[in-house]
Residue, then its C-alpha position, 0 to 999 in steps of 0.5 A: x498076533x501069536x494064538x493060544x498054544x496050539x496043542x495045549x488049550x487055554x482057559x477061557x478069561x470068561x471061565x470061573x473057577x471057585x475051587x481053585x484056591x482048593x486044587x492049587x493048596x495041593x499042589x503047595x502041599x507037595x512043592x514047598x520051594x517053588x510055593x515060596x517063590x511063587x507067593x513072592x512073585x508078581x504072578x501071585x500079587x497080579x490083582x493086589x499090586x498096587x499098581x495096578x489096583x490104582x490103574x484098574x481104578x482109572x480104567x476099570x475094564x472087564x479086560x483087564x480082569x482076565x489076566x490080573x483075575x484069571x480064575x475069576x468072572x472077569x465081568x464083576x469083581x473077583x471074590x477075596x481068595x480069588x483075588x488073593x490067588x492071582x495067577x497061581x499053579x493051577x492058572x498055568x498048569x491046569x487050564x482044563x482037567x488034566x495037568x500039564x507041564x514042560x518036558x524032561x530030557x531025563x526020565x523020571x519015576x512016575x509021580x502021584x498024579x497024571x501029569x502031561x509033559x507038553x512040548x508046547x507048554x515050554x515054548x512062548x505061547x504059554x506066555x502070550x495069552x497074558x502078554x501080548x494082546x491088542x487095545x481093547x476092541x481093536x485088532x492085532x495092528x494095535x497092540x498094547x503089549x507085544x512083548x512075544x511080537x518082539x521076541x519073534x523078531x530077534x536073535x533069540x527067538x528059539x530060546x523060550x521066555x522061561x529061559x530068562x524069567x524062570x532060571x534053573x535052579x536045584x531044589x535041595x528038597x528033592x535031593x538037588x532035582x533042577x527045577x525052573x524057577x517060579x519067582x518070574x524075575x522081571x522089571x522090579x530085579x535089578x539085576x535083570x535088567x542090568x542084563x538087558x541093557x548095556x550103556x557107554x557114555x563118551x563126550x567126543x567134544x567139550x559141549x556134546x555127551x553120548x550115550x549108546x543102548x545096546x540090548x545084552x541077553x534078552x530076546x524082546x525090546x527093553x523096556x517091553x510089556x506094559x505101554x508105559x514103561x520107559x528108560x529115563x536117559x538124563x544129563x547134569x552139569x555139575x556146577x560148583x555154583x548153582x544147581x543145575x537143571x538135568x537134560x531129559x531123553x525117555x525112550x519108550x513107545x509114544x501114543x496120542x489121543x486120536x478120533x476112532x470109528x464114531x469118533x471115540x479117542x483112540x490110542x494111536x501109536x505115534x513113535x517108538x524109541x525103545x531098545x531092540x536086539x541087534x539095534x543099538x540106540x545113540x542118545x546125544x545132548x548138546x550143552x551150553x557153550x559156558x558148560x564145556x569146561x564143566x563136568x557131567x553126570x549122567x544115569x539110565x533108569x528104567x520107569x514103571x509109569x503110572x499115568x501121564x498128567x500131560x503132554x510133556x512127558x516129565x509130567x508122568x507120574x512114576x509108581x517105581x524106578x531102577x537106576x541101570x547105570x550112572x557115572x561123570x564125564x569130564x569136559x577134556x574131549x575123549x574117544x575113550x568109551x566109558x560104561x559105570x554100573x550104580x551100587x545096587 
């Protein structure tokens, strides 16, 4: 697993900083634009969300403190304007004294501050300290999220996360001046995902439907991040008479409950059926020889699980969900391969 950014240092997730909420209301002051997406942002709701709030309640781990509360003692509740801040400016842009930020290919008049411009600051492990870290008490060969592991392995492993998850834009309060965006477009933004992702859906035969998942311009697998997040891929049979129960496939990464030293139930990774770059990812469903004259449905949803009720994976309860793509296959047989996108 990739370190710390290796010319830049990261703050400790044991290191305390009650003047935060102060240092990061300057630099609001002066960044109004980038102070509004922030405020929006998952970044600044990370120990808010109720999402994880409800899975803190479940496993309420110091570890899980050190990214959601990265300003506060990650051994004992973080106090209210800590909480409120989540991972704000000064998390990122200034883990020790001096503030950092990314280079610039143009020069630029000097600023009202000291300001570092560190080479490494725009790569990935500026990301990695928070988005890539093993189960707790366990190695790098048991990681729970392996988002920047992914991203080293594909085509895109030049291009920095900030290239997806912080798009250029202008600041009109600057006089047009580009600026990275601090909105961090993820999971929760549709059109995102619909980026990540591509389906085509055929029916080569009366009784069998395929879909193919093909990764479009991202550098990780979809879905990555946290352990639970899936594609829901489902099938119906639209019958004119009955209700219809729809097929399921979920690709994801599957764990099972497994004895560890001492004989504590560990998480062991079992499968991982997910969408890699360069890799794409055929899912067939077989149909009822007397639904062969029938239409089909057919969707891909990503899903934010919150928690799994049992084995059978339709049990999970899920905290959100986008629908990527849906369309209808009619029963003639067809090599024609067709993509439908849903209406946002």
């Amino acid at each position: 697993m990739p370190g710390p950014m290796t010319s830049v240092k990261v703050k400790s997730p044991s290191k305390t900083s009650r003047d935060a909420p102060a240092r990061n209301a300057d630099c609001e002051t002066c960044h109004p634009t980038i102070t509004a997406e922030w405020r929006g942002s998952l970044h600044q709701q990370s120990y808010r969300d109720p999402e994880f709030l409800r899975a803190f309640r479940r496993e309420p781990l110091p570890f899980c403190r050190g990214c959601h509360a990265p300003e506060a003692d990650p051994r004992r509740p973080p106090p209210a304007e800590l909480a409120d801040l989540g991972v704000g400016c000064v998390t990122c842009h200034q883990p020790e004294e001096e503030l950092l930020a990314a280079p610039r290919d143009e020069p630029r008049e000097p600023g009202p501050h000291a300001l570092r411009r560190a080479p490494a600051f725009a790569g990935v492990d500026a990301c990695a300290g928070c988005h890539e870290f093993p189960f707790p008490g366990r190695g790098a060969d048991a990681l729970m999220q392996r988002t920047i592991q992914e991203h080293a392995a594909s085509p895109a492993r030049a291009r920095p996360c900030a290239d997806c998850h912080m798009t250029l834009r202008t600041d009109p309060e600057r006089g047009g001046a580009p600026y990275r965006a601090h909105d961090f477009r993820s999971t929760r933004d549709l059109a995102q995902l619909r980026a990540a992702v591509s389906i085509e859906a055929r029916r080569p035969a009366p009784d069998r439907v395929e879909l193919t998942l093909t990764t479009g311009d991202v550098g990780h697998a979809v879905p990555t991040g946290d352990l639970n997040r899936r594609l829901a891929v489902t099938v119906r049979v639209i019958d004119p008479v009955r209700a219809r129960p729809r097929q399921h496939r979920y690709l994801g990464r599957r764990f099972e409950a497994r004895p560890g030293p001492g004989g504590v139930l560990v998480r062991e990774e079992v499968a991982d059926e997910r969408v890699f770059p360069g890799e794409p990812k055929r899912v067939r469903f077989e149909l009822a020889p007397e639904d062969a004259e029938l239409a089909v449905e057919w969707s891909v949803t990503h899903q934010r699980v919150e928690s799994f009720l049992s084995a059978d994976e339709r049990s999970a309860v899920v905290a959100g969900e986008l629908e990527i793509a849906a369309g209808r296959l009619d029963p003639a047989p067809s090599d024609i391969i067709q993509q439908e996108r849903s209406t946002p």
